[in-house]
C-alpha beads as a LAMMPS data file, in Angstrom:
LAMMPS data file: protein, C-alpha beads

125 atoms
124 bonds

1 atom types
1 bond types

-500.0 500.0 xlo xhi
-500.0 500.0 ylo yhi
-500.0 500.0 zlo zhi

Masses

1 110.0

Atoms # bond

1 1 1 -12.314 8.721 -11.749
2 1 1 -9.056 7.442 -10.665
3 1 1 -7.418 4.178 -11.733
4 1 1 -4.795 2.344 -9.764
5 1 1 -2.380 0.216 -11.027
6 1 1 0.085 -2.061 -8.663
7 1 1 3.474 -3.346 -9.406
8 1 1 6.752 -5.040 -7.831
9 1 1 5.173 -8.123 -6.328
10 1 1 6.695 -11.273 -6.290
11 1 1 8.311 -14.277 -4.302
12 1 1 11.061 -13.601 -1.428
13 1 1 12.649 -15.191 0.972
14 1 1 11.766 -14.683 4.547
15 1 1 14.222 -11.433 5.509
16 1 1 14.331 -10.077 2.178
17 1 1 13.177 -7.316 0.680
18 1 1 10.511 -5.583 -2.260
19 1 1 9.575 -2.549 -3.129
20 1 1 5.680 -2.017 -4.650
21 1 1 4.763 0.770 -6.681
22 1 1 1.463 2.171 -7.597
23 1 1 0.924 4.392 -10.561
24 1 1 -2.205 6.664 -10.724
25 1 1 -3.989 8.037 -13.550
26 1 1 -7.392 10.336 -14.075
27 1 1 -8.006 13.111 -11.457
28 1 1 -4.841 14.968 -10.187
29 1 1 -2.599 12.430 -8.232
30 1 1 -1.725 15.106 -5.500
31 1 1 -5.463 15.492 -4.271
32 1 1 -5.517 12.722 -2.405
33 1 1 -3.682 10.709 0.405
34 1 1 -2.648 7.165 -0.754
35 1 1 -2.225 4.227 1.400
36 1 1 -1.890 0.345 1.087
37 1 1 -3.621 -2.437 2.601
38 1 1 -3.094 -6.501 2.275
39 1 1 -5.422 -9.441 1.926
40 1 1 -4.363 -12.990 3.059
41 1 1 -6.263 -15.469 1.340
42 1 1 -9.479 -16.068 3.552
43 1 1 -8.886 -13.019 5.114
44 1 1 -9.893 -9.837 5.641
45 1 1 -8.296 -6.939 4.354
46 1 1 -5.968 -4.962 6.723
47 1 1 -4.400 -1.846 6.953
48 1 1 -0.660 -1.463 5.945
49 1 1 0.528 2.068 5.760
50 1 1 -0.452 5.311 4.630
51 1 1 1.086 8.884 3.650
52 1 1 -0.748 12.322 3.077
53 1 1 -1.402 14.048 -0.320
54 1 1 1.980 15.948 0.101
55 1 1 3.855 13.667 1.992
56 1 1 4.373 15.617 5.186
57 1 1 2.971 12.422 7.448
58 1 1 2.911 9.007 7.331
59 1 1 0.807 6.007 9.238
60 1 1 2.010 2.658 9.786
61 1 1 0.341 -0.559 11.452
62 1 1 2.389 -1.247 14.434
63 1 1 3.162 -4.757 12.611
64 1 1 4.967 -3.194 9.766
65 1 1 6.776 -0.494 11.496
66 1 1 9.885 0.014 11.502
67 1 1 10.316 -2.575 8.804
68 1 1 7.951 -0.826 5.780
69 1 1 8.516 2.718 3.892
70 1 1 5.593 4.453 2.319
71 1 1 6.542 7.455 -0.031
72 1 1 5.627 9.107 -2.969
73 1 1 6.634 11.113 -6.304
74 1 1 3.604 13.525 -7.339
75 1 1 5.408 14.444 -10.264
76 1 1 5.709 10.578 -11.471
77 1 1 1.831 10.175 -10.195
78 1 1 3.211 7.073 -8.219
79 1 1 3.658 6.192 -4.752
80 1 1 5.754 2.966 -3.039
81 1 1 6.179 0.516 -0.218
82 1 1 9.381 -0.630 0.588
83 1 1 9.440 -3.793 2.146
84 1 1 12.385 -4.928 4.408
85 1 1 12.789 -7.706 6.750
86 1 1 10.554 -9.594 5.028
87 1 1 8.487 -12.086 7.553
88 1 1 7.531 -15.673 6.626
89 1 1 3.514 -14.996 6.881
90 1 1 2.838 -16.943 3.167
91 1 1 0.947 -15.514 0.275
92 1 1 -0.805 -12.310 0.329
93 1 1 -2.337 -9.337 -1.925
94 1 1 -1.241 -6.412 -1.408
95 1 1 -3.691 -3.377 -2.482
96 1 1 -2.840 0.563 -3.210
97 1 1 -5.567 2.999 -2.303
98 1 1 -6.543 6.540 -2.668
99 1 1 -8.467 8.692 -0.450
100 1 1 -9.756 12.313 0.152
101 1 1 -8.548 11.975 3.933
102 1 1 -6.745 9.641 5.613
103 1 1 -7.387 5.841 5.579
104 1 1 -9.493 5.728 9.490
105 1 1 -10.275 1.718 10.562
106 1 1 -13.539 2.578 12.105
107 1 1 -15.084 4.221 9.117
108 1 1 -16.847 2.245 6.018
109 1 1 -14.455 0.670 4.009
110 1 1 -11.406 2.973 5.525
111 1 1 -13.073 5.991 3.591
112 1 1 -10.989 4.716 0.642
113 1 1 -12.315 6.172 -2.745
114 1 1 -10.625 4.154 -4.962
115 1 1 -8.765 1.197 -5.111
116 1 1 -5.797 -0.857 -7.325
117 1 1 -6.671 -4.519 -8.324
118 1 1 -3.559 -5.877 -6.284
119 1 1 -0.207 -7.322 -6.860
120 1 1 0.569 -10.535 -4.986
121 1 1 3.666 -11.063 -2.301
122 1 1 4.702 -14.486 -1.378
123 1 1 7.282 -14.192 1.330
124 1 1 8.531 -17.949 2.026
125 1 1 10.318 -19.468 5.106

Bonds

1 1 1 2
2 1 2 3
3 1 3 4
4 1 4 5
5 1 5 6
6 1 6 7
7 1 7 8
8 1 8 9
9 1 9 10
10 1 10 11
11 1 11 12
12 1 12 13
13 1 13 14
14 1 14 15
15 1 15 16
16 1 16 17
17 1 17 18
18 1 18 19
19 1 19 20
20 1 20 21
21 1 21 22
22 1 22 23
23 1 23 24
24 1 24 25
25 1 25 26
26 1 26 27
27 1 27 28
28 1 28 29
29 1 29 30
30 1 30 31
31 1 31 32
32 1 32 33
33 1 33 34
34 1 34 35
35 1 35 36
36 1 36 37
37 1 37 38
38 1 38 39
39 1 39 40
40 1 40 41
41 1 41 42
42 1 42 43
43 1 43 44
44 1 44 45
45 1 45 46
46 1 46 47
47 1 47 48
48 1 48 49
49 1 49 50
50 1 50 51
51 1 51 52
52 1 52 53
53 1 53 54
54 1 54 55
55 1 55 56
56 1 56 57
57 1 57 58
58 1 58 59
59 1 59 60
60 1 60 61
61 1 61 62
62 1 62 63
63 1 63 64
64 1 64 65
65 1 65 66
66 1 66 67
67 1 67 68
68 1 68 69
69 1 69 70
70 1 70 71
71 1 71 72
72 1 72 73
73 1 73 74
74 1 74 75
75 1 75 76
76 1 76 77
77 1 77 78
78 1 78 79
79 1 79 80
80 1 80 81
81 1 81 82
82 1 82 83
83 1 83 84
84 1 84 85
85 1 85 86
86 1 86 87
87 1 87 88
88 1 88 89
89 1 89 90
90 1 90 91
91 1 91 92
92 1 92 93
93 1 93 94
94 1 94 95
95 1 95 96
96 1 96 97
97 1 97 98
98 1 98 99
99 1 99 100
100 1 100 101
101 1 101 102
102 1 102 103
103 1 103 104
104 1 104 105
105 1 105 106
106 1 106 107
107 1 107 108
108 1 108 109
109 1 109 110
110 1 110 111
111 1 111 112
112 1 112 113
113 1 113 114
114 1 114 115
115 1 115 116
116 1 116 117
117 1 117 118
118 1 118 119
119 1 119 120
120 1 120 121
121 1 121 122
122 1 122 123
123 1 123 124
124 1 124 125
């Protein structure tokens, strides 16, 4: 089993910045690809970026690109989201994820394996 664990949330201004971490623990860290995802309340979940198990490709929703870093530290077990340019969209959960492959929209739940309980954003006007 793997258990994720979410940090850096918090409340910003509209244009600012924050950088999420997830740390990983259980089966080895570099066996899967890791992603994130975010949930507006009474919304469905949604696809935010994702990087492979070694970090030699990336995948970004086209609404984040550009403005959103995903990387990651094997070594530290941990992988991040930087957040810049911040837009004023409210109140939202953002999730981390690991996966054997790639997160794919069309499949069952993303084919995510395992998922983080969340840290919340707030980015306000």
């Amino acid at each position: 089993q793997v258990q994720l664990v979410e940090s850096g949330g918090g409340l910003v201004q509209a244009g600012g910045s924050l950088r999420l971490a997830c740390t990983a623990s259980g089966r080895p860290f570099s066996n899967y690809a890791m992603s994130w995802f975010r949930q507006a309340p009474g919304k469905a979940r949604v696809f935010v970026a994702a990087i492979t198990w070694n970090g030699d490709s990336t995948r970004y929703h086209d609404y984040v690109r550009g403005r959103f870093t995903i990387s990651r530290d094997n070594a530290k077990s941990a992988v991040y989201l930087q957040m810049n340019s911040l837009k004023p969209v409210g109140a939202a959960v953002y999730y981390c994820a690991a996966s054997a492959l790639m997160p794919n929209e069309c499949g069952p739940n993303w084919g995510v394996d395992y998922w983080g309980a969340g840290t919340l954003v707030t980015v306000s006007s």
